[in-house]
Residue frames as qw, qx, qy, qz and C-alpha x, y, z in Angstrom:
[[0.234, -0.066, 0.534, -0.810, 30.28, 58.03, 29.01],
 [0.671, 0.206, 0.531, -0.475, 27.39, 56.65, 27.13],
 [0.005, 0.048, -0.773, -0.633, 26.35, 54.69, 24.24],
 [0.584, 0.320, 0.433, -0.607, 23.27, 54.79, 22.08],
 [0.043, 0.173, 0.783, 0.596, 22.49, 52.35, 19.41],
 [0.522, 0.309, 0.151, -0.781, 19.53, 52.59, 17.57],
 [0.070, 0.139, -0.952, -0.264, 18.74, 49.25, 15.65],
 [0.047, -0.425, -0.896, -0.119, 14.79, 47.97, 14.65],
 [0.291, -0.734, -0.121, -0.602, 13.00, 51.33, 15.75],
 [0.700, -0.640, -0.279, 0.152, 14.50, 50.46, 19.37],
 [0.143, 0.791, -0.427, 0.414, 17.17, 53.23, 20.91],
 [0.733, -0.609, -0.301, 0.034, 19.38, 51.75, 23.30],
 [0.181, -0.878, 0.262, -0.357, 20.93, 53.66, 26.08],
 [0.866, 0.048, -0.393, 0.305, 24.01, 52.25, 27.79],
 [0.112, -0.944, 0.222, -0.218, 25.61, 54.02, 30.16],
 [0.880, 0.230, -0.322, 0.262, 29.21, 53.30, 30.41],
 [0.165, -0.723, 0.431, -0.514, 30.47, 54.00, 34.18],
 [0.828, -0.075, -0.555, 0.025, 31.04, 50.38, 35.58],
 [0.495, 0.058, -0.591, 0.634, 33.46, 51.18, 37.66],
 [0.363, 0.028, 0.345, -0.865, 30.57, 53.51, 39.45],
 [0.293, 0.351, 0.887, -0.063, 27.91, 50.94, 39.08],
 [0.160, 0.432, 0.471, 0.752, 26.53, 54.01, 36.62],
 [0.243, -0.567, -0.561, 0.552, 26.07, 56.01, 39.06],
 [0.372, 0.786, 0.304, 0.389, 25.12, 59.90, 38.12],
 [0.365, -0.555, -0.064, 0.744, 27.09, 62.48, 38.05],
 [0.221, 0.791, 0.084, -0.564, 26.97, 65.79, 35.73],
 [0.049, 0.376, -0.743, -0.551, 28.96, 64.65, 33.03],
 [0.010, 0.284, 0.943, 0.170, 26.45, 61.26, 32.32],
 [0.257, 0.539, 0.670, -0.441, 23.32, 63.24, 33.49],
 [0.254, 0.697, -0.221, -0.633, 24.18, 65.96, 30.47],
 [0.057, 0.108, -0.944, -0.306, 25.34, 62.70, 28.32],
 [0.139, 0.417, 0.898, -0.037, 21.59, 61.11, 29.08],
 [0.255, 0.751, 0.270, -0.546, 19.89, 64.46, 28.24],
 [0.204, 0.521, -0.540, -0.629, 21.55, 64.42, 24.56],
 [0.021, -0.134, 0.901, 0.412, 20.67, 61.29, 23.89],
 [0.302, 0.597, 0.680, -0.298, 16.81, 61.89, 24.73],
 [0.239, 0.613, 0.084, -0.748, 17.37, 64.77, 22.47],
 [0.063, 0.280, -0.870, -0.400, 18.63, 62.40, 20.00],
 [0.115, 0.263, 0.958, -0.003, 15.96, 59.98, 20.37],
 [0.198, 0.655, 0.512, -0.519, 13.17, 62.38, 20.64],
 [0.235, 0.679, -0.225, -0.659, 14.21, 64.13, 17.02],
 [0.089, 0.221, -0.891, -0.387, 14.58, 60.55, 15.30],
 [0.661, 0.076, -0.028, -0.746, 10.63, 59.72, 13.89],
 [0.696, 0.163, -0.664, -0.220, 11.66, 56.47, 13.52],
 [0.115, 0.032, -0.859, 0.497, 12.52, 55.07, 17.31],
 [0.620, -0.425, -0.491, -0.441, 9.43, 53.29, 18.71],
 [0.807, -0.489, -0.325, 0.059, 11.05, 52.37, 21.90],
 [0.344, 0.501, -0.645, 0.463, 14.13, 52.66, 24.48],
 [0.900, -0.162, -0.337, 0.223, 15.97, 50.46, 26.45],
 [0.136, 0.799, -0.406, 0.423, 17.92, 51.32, 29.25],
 [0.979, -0.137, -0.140, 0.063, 20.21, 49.15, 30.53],
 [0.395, -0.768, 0.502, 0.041, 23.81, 48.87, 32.44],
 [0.817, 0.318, -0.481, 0.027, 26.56, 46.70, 32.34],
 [0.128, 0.275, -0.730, 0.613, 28.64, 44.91, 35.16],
 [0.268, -0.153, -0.890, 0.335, 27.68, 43.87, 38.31],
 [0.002, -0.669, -0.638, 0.382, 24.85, 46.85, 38.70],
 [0.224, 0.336, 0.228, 0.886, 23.55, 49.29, 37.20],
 [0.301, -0.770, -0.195, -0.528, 21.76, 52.89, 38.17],
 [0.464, -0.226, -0.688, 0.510, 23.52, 52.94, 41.87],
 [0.154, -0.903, -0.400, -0.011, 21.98, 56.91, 41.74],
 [0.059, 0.990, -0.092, 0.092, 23.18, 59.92, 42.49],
 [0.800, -0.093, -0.307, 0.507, 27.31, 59.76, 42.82],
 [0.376, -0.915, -0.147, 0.030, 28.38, 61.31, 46.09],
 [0.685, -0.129, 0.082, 0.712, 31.71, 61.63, 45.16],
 [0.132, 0.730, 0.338, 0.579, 30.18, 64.87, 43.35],
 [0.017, -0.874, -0.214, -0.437, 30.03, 66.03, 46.72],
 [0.798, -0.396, -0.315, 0.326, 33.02, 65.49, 48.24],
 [0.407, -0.896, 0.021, 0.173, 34.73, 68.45, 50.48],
 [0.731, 0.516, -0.130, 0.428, 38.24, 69.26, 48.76],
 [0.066, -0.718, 0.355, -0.595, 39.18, 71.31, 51.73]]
């Protein structure tokens, strides 16, 4: 769901939902909240990078989250 290197004092965040242009949904938003906790508890990270892959990235909130099953 995500990846996080950490590599020169820089963290980077990846989020790994292409096929949703990385869109959020509860599973990635809880996935992007560990990895601040991560980052925030390592004394060594000076920076972070967040960044996508594919054709876009961040598309926002996915509304499939709220689609009607009934």
């Amino acid at each position: 769901m995500l990846e996080l290197t950490i590599d020169d004092n820089i963290a980077h965040v990846r989020p790994a939902r292409p096929d949703r242009q990385d869109a959020l949904n509860g599973e990635l938003m809880e996935a992007l909240g560990d990895a601040a906790r991560s980052i925030a508890e390592d004394p060594t990270v000076r920076a972070v990078v967040l960044s996508g892959r594919g054709r876009s990235s961040r598309a926002g909130l996915d509304m499939a989250n709220f689609a009607d099953d009934d």
